[in-house]
N, C-alpha and C positions, 0 to 999 in steps of 0.2 A: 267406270269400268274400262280396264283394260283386256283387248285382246290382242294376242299375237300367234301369227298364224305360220308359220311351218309348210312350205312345198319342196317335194326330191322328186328328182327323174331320174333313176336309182340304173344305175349300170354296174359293173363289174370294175373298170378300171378308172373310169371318171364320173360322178354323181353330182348330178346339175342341184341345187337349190334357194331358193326364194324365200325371204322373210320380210314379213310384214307387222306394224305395230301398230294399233292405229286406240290412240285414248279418244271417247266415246264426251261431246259436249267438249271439247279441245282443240278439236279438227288437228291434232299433232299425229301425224305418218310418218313413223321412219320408216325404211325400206333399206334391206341387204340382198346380195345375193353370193353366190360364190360355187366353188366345187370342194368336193370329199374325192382325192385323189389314193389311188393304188398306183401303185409298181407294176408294172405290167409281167414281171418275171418272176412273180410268186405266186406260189400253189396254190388251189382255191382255199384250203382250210386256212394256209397263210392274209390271204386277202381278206376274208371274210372277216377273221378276226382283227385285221387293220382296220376294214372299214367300222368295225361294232366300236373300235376305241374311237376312233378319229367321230363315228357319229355321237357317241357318248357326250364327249368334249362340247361337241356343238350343242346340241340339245339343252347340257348343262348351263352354256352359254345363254343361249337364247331366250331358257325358259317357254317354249309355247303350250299356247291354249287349245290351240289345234291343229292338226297335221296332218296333210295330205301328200296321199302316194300315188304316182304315176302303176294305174294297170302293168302286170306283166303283158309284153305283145305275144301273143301265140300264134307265132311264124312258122312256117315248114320248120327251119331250125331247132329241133327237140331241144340240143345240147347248150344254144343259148334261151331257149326258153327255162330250161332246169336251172341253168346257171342264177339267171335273172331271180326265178322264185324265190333262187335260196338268199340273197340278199335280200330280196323284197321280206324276205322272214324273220330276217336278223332285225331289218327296220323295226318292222311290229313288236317285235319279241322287246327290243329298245323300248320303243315308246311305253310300251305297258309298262315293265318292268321299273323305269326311271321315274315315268312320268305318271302311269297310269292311266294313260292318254288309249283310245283304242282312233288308231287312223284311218283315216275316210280314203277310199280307193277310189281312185276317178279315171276312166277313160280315156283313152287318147281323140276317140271318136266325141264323145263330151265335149271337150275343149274345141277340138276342129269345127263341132255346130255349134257353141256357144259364140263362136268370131267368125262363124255363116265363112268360112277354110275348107280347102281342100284337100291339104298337104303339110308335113309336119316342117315345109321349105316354105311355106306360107303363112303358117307361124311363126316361124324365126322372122322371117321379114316384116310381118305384122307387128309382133313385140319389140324388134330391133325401132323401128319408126316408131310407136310410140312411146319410148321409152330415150329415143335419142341415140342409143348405142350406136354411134360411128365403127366403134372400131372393132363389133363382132363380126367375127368371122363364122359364116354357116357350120364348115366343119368342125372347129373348136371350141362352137360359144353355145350348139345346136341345145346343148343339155340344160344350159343356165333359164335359157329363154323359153325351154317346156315347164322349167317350173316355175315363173312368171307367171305364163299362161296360165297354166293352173291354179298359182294361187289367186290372180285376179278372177277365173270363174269360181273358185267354190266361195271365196269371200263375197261375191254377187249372189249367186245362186242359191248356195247352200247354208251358208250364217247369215245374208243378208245385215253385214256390218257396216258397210259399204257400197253403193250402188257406182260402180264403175263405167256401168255402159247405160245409155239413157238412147229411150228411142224415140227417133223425130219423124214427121213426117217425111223427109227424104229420106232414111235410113239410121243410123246410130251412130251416135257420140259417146266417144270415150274420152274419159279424166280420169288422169291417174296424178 
């Protein structure tokens, strides 16, 4: 059996995400990751419909089995909270639609206690070291490495495909 798993950290003008493959009696892992980029000078109905093609494309690509979305944050900011939803909508609306896939929403709080974190600056750093990433930079990478995160907790957690963090008597180990 194969599964492949699908994680976005879904924004407006850059959408961080994570893909994972992992054949079951194989131990064969590929792993991707990348961004779903917007223009940042066009209208939202403009963008939206960029990113519905641009996530299409991928999807199609990738094929997954499962797919997880970064919670909208519900910040003082209404206007990027509305924004957010409406993309996080488009995701779902995708995934059904193509795949028929209904996607697992996950937390940003989830993730920060699943790696016993603070801060979404202690995630980046956390995934950049175990992952190796030299060359992220918190500013411009911040997105890729939320949905890392993410998809190494729900693939622990939530499918149990994979056991990625193992706990020791001094505290936990992670293999990735």
């Amino acid at each position: 059996m194969q599964v492949n798993v699908l994680s976005l950290d879904i924004a407006s003008v850059k959408t961080g995400w994570a893909f994972l493959s992992i054949k079951e009696n194989e131990d064969s892992i590929k792993f991707k990751k990348g961004v779903i980029k917007n223009k940042g000078n066009l209208t939202t109905p403009e963008k939206l419909c960029s990113f519905r093609r641009k996530f299409i494309k991928l999807i199609k690509t990738l094929k997954p089995t499962h797919i997880v979305i970064e919670d909208v944050y519900a910040n003082k900011n209404v206007k990027t909270f509305s924004l957010l939803s409406m993309f996080v909508g488009v995701a779902q609306e995708c995934c059904f639609s193509i795949l028929k896939l209904n996607p697992y929403v996950i937390s940003t709080n989830t993730v920060k206690s699943f790696f016993k974190l603070k801060s979404k600056k202690d995630v980046f750093d956390f995934i950049t070291d175990i992952f190796t990433l030299n060359n992220f930079v918190y500013k411009h990478d911040n997105d890729k490495t939320d949905a890392i995160a993410q998809l190494i907790c729900y693939c622990d957690k939530v499918i149990a495909v994979k056991h990625f963090r193992t706990e020791t008597e001094y505290g936990f180990y992670y293999e990735v």
